[in-house]
Steps between C-alpha positions, in 0.01 A plus 500: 500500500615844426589735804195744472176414424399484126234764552745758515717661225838410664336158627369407134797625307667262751322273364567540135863470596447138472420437151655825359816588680698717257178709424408580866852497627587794218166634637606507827857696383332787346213532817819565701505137674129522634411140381716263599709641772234709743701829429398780671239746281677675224444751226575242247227275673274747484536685222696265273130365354477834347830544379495442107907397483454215736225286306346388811174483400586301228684249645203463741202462191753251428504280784168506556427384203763242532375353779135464467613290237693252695177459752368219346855315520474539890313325771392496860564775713801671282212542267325648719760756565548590146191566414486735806824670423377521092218707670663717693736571226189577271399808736832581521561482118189718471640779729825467328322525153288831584780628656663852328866462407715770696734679266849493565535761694139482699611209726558517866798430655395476883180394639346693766290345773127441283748344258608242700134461592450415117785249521358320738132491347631411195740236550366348838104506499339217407208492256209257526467185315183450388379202732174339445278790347504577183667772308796696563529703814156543603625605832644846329867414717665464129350818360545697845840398449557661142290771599711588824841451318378674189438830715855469666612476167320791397630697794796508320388654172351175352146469416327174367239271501627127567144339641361338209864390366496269745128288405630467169844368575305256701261446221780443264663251701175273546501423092865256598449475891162301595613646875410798377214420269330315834531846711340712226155316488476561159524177371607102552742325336215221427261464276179792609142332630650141476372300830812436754579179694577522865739779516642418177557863402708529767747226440490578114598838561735467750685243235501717263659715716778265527518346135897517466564395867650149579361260665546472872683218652323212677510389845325632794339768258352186281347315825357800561342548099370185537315539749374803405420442173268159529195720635416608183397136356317416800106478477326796721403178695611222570289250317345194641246286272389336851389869572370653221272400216684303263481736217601779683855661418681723650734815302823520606640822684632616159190475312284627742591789703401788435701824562313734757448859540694697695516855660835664577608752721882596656512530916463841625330691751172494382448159377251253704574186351251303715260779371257390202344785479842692502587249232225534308625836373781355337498416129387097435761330269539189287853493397611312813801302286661834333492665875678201657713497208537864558604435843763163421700710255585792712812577715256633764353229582769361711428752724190495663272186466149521328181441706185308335222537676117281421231410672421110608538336146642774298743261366819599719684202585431351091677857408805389689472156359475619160798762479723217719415341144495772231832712617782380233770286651739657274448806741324445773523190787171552682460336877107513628432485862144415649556729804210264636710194506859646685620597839267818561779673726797384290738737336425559130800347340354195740191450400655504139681246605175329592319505214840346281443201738126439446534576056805313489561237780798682608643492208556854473681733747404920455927580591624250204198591250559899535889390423405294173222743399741811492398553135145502552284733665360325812121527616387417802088439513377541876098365442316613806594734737122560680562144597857565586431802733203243672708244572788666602573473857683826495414845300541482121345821456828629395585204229490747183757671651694206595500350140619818415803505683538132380537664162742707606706278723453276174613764230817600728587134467479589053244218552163741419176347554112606396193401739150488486282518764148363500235571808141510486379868432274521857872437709692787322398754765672278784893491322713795426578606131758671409439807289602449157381119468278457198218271616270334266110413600373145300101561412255289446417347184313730216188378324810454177669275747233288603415405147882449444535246772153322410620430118842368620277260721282466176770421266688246771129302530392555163367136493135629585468257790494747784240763516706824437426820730519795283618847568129671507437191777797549704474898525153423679697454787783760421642420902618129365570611089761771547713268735691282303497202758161546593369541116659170477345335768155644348599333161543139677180584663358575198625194279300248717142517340297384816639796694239810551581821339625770672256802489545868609289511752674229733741673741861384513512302783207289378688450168808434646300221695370366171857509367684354766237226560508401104883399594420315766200262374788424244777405726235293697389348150867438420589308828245314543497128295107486521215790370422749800181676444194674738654538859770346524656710191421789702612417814844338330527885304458675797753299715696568224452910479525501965845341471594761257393742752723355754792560303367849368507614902800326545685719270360847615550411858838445443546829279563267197384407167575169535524224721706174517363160509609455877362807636153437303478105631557696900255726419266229375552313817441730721196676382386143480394581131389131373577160730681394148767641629581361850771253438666660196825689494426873455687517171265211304223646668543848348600333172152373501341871569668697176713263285217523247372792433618700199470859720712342731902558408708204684875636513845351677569762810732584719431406878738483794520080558805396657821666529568576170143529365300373223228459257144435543171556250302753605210679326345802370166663340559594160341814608427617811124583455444125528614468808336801614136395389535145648606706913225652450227215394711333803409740751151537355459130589718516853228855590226290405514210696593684832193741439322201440562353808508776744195670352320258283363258718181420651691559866608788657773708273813447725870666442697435221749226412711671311791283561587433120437783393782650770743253377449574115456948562787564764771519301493751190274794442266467206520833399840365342276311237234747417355229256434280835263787605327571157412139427458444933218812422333367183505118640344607869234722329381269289401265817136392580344808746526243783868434459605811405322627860676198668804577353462870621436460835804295531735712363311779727567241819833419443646813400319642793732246745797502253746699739418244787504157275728238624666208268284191625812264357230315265727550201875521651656362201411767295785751487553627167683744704700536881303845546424585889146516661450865487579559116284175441230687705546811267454306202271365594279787619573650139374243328176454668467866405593485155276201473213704635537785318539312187126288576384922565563610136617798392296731772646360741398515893486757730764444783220438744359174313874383481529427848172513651534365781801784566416792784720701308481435160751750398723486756504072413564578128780677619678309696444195283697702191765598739554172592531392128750812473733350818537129422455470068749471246561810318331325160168440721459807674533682134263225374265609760513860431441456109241304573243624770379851472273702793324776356235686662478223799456208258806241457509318192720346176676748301346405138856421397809485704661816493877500536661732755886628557596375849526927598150518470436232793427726796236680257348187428494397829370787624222475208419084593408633864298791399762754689411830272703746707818255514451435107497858354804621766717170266381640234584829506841403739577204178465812230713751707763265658520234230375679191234210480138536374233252570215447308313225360210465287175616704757630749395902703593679179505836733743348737735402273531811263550703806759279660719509197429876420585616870833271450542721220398861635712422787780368421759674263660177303690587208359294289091362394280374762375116519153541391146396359288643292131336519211665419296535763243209533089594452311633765859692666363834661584788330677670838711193476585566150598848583691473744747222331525771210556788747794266603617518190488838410731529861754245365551648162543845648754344776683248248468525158835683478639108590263268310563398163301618175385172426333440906332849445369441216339162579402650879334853295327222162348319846351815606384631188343139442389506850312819588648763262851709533268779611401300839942627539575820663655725219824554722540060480472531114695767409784373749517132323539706162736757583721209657431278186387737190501151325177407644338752292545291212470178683137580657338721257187542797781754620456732237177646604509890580304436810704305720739774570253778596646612814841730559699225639464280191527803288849576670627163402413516209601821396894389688445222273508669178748796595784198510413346243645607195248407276196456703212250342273786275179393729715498829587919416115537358372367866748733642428756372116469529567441875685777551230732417297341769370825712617307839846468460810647294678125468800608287595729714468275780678195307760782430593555886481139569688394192735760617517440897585111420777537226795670430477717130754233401386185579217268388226441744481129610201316510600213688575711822318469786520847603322591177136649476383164700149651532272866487203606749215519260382830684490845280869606337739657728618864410737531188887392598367322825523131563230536771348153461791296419528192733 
């Protein structure tokens, strides 16, 4: 690797070295040594570009052109650093190219100290690669940076234009550098409109990339291809005639995956990546291979890792499978690590380790491959943090920033690796991002999609056997069409011609019961040497479907999505699930629970047996909502039978036993699954009147004696987890509430029918969430609060679960116990102290405009506020309304002299949208535009006469236009018909103020504080005062 990074002139010239070494190192001679031996900064480094007698420029159209020809003769990550450097060079060639030529005797001999300044930002900044998004420098760093250099330049008697020289050198270079044509996105370097494989773009392109390039040696690299590469043939199930109908086939992963739609953002202070709504804003795309080619061909990318964030089902974890398979070998060796299946706590480079053990038997070790690979460009695939940061005993919420110092630990070592990062989209709130990380959100499947995934199931059962679901069918239920795994569950569904159709008006959990219980009556058809029909089918199918429930609980109790064959047989055992399996060994006993279904994934795993460890089968749902829907239906059964028998008797009701349903709720929240509580909701309203009133006065009873509930030892083998009594209380209690509130519906309860039985109902709902607060994780308790709402003295389920930063706890707290006066004092203290604004959809508009605006009144930050600008919701009283904009007009008269253009513009458009710039005091208006005249032609609202009808406003404005030299036609037409207002002589006062803040000589600064901050709208003070000045 070259000494400075390729993104800089002296760092990519560096580079160039390499391949042309007489051309660069006579370059270097004539810039005065600046290249290759660090010299200090020189006229000839500075000015020698414009020098005509040294040819520099020449010599550098030369190289460049020179070397984007070798790129396709070079591989890996030396590729990688000439195609930066060949960029850099191009902005560098277009500054040299626009540049003036000096005559002889026009060039400087010494360089003063902004000189030196120029040195520096021309030889040592680095320009941005682009990474990801398409076309060059859509950040504006490359084009600030021939801007800023072209006016230094200038400062020295040259004057030009060098902005658009750059696009085309870049343009030029895409027509013999596909690099360059894939960061345009102008074009492909395949055929247009014809249908792509799996990725295939990505690994044609990337080839291509790399025609000239020799092969790569074998070795631990090859192991490692071979792995990889063997996905691609495999069928998207694993096919079993036993299991299916006979004349169902299944397409492989090549022929039938279907590249999603994706939104794409970079990390910064106002994303909310757990935010739909927020990310509903952003742009919907569908050229997911020519981004992640994008993002595999740039020098960047070693950097910083790139997030992907989905949903349940959004096709994640096949992503990572995929690319392990597409990425060329001759470039790229590609390790994938299920985060889910290594040592939570372990050290990165361990759990790499980890996952070369499981894909390879131990074949491969991470130190020896990153040795062999050295001419590739390793990529490390870390598939599912949200599961990582649950398991983890300790907190992962900093693991971004960990695999970025991996990268750079990694890159010091000239061993430079790229990571991606999936995590489902709900989690992102709850880990750290770095700023700068380009994240990418996986969407559901299009209508487009849906048909393209039915008629690769078409053309792979073409036979006309099966009955085939078509895309108008499967968008009836949109909820199963647009998720790949579950669209193909509703096509095996669908192929079996005795099934019921699904309809629109069934809700999901009752479809997901028709679904799941289709699989099951043919596993019990399957194992079973003799016809089952009438009772016994069903009673066989739903034995079947309550074992799968064990194992579902299993795996959320232990913060998992899976579960090993020993720890499902104990569970079996001791929740005394069937008598079949008293006797057995737990492993052959869970064998017998999953081994069979095709939504079930089996998998070798790590787990800790012995002293050295070893290998057992555990197993996963191919997507989580499975397991989800069959907790629910589990507890739906477990509520029903002890409402049954405490209440639904002919005797007495009596308390209770609620044993079970202790051992099965005391260990995780189930606000951590919101699906749990959405089907738990549908499944318990949809319950006969007399159990659904059974079921409700249980869950009233118990919840009501929840803090005093002892462990009656009925299930003691049950410990998914070694949690102590108090948390298991906790959990407990929370679940009995989310349970109830779920059964209420959307209204939810007041906090009196809650806890009925309560003295204090408030002061109980209190206590009960600080309790949750003292002795839950840090995942639950922010669960919790994303979950449960209390508005208005009614608790109830949030409609979605809405993601929170952890600074925002205390509000939320403060919010979940109905503590008004404690809430708005964090919110205000959270926008003063922490610069932090709160505010969620159907949040106290009021309260959080003014928390931010006072944060922004009072406090004199040289730089923009954190804000929001929401319209105020229907109904808002109008004195509410006015007094957020009278808060306004105080901040802009108080700050606009340090806020940016581009804030005021957006804060003055909100008004004007809002309630009208004239709701504004004249004095705020004419402040923002005498501090930033640009906003006259960025708001045109501002160009009405009437906002500046009062002396103060006229004085600005009239200071305004006496410094500028040529004042904007309407700004001296306003002026002047102000100044003949009968109340006040403003030129004469801008004259004396003009004159009282500036020296004749000097030019009056906007940016200080000590400027015209704000005028008393009261009448005009005498001529040459500055009565009224504050």
């Amino acid at each position: 690797m070259a000494d400075g990074s390729p993104l800089t002139l002296r760092g990519a010239l560096q580079v160039f070295h390499a391949y042309e070494p007489a051309a660069v190192a006579e370059l270097d001679g004539l810039l005065g040594g600046v290249i290759l031996h660090r010299s200090l900064p020189s006229p000839e480094g500075l000015w020698g570009w414009a020098d005509p007698r040294t040819g520099a420029a020449r010599i550098l159209r030369d190289c460049l052109g020179r070397a984007a020809a070798r790129l396709s003769g070079v591989r890996g990550f030396a590729r990688l650093q000439l195609a930066a450097a060949v960029h850099t060079v191009a902005a560098a060639s277009a500054l040299v190219d626009a540049l003036p030529r000096f005559e002889d005797h026009a060039v400087p001999r010494e360089l003063d100290q902004s000189d030196v300044a120029l040195f520096l930002e021309v030889y040592d900044t680095e320009l941005p690669l682009p990474h990801g998004v398409p076309g060059f420098d859509r950040s504006g760093a490359v084009r600030e940076w021939l801007r800023r250099v072209g006016e230094l330049y200038s400062s020295r008697g040259l004057e030009f234009d060098v902005v658009d020289l750059y696009a085309k050198k870049c343009l030029t270079l895409a027509a013999v550098a596909p690099d360059f044509l894939a960061w345009s996105g102008s074009g492909t370097v395949t055929e247009p409109g014809r249908p792509q494989a799996a990725l295939s773009r990505v690994e044609e392109m990337l080839r291509l990339m790399t025609a000239q390039a020799p092969e790569p040696a074998g070795g631990q690299p090859m192991a490692m291809r071979r792995a990889n590469r063997d996905f691609l043939d495999q069928p998207i199930v694993s096919s079993d005639n036993d299991r299916y109908p006979e004349a169902m086939v299944f397409p492989t992963i090549q022929a039938g995956y279907v590249e999603p739609s994706y939104r794409l953002s970079v990390a910064g202070n106002a994303t909310r990546p757990a935010d739909d709504s927020w990310w509903a804003e952003t742009p919907r795309l569908d050229d997911i291979d020519l981004m992640l080619t994008r993002y595999f061909a740039s020098y960047s990318s070693h950097r910083q890792p790139l997030l992907v964030l989905g949903h349940p089902g959004a096709g994640k974890s096949m992503l990572t499978k995929i690319l392990a398979a597409r990425l060329p070998e001759s470039s790229y060796t590609v390790v994938r690590v299920p985060l889910r299946r290594v040592t939570a706590g372990a050290r990165l480079h361990q759990q790499i380790q980890e996952a070369l053990d499981l894909s390879t038997h131990g074949r491969v070790e991470w130190h020896r491959l990153a040795a062999e690979s050295a001419g590739t460009v390793r990529v490390v695939l870390l598939d599912g943090l949200d599961e990582l940061l649950q398991a983890s005993p300790v907190d992962r919420s900093a693991f971004l920033n960990e695999v970025m110092e991996f990268q750079r630990a990694e890159a010091a070592q000239d061993q430079p690796v790229m990571v991606v990062v999936t995590s489902r989209t709900i989690v992102a709130d709850r880990f750290d991002i770095p700023p700068g990380t380009l994240i990418v959100k996986l969407e559901e499947f299009g209508d487009e999609q849906v048909a393209r995934w039915l008629a690769a199931w078409q053309r792979a059962n073409a036979t006309g056997r099966l009955r085939m679901l078509s895309a108008e069918a499967a968008l009836v239920r949109p909820e199963l069409a647009r998720q790949p795994l579950l669209l193909l569950m509703l096509a095996i569904y669908w192929a079996d011609p005795d099934t019921p159709e699904p309809t629109a008006e069934l809700s999901l959990a009752t479809l997901y019961g028709l679904l799941l219980r289709s699989f099951a009556i043919r596993e019990v058809r399957k194992g079973s040497p003799v016809a089952v029909r009438g009772d016994h089918l069903d009673r066989a199918a739903a034995d079947h479907l309550h074992r799968l429930s064990v194992a579902a609980i299993g795996m959320f109790n232990r913060g998992r999505q899976d579960i090993t064959e020993q720890e499902l047989g104990e569970d079996l055992a001791a929740l005394r699930a069937g008598g079949e399996e008293r006797g057995r060994l737990p492993e052959e006993a869970g064998q017998r629970v999953l081994a069979e279904f095709f939504f079930v994934h089996a998998a070798e795993a790590r787990t800790r047996v012995g002293r050295d460890g070893g290998l057992r089968r555990c197993y996963e749902f191919l997507h989580a909502t499975f397991g989800e829907y069959l907790i629910a239906a589990y507890l739906k059964e477990v509520l029903i039978r002890i409402g049954d028998a405490a209440f639904g008797g002919r005797f007495e009701p009596r308390a209770p036993e609620d044993d079970l349903l202790f051992a099965l709720l005391s260990h995780q929240v189930l606000a951590i699954r919101s699906p749990i509580l959405e089907f738990a909701g549908e499944l318990l309203g949809a319950l006969p009147a007399a159990d659904r009133e059974n079921v409700t006065r249980t869950l009233r009873a118990l919840i009501d004696g929840s803090q005093r509930r002892s462990d009656a030892g009925r299930h003691p083998l049950y410990r998914p987890t070694s949690e102590s009594p108090v948390r298991r209380l906790a959990t407990y209690s929370a679940n009995l509430v989310l349970l109830r509130l779920a059964l209420a519906g959307q209204e939810g309860l007041p906090v009196e029918t809650l806890c009925e039985e309560q003295p204090e109902p408030l002061e109980w709902w209190r206590s009960t969430v600080t309790l949750w607060r003292a002795v839950l994780d840090a995942g639950s308790r922010q669960a919790l609060l994303g979950t449960i709402a209390f508005d208005d003295g009614r608790i109830h389920l949030r409609p979605a679960e809405v993601g929170f930063p952890p600074e925002f706890a205390d509000i939320q707290y403060a919010r979940l116990t109905g503590d008004r006066a404690t809430e708005q004092q964090l919110r205000l203290g959270a926008a003063v102290q922490g610069r932090l604004v709160y505010y969620i959809e159907g949040d106290d508009w009021t309260e959080m405009m003014v928390s931010w605006l006072t944060a922004a009144t009072v406090l004199g930050h040289r730089h923009d506020p954190v804000y929001v600008l929401a319209k105020p919701p229907p109904g808002t009283p109008e004195p509410a309304i006015t007094a957020v904009v009278d808060l306004v007009s105080a901040a802009l008269r108080q700050q606009s002299w340090c806020w940016s253009a581009e804030f005021l513009r957006d804060l003055l458009q909100w008004v004007d949208e809002t309630v009208g710039l004239v709701a504004l005091t004249s004095t705020a208006v004419a402040t923002a535009v005498y501090h930033h005249p640009e906003l006259l032609q960025n708001v045109p609202a501002l160009r009405e006469a009437e906002l500046y009808r009062s002396p103060a406003a006229t004085t600005l404005l009239t200071a305004m236009a006496l410094e500028a030299g040529r004042p904007d036609p309407w700004l001296t037409e306003l002026c002047e018909s102000l100044a003949d207002e009968p109340e006040a002589s403003a030129e004469a006062v801008a004259v004396s103020l003009v004159r009282r803040w500036r020296p004749p000589t000097q030019n009056l600064d906007r940016t200080a504080p000590h400027l015209i901050i704000s005028l008393s709208p009261g009448p005009a003070p005498p001529h040459g005062s500055t009565t009224g000045a504050r």
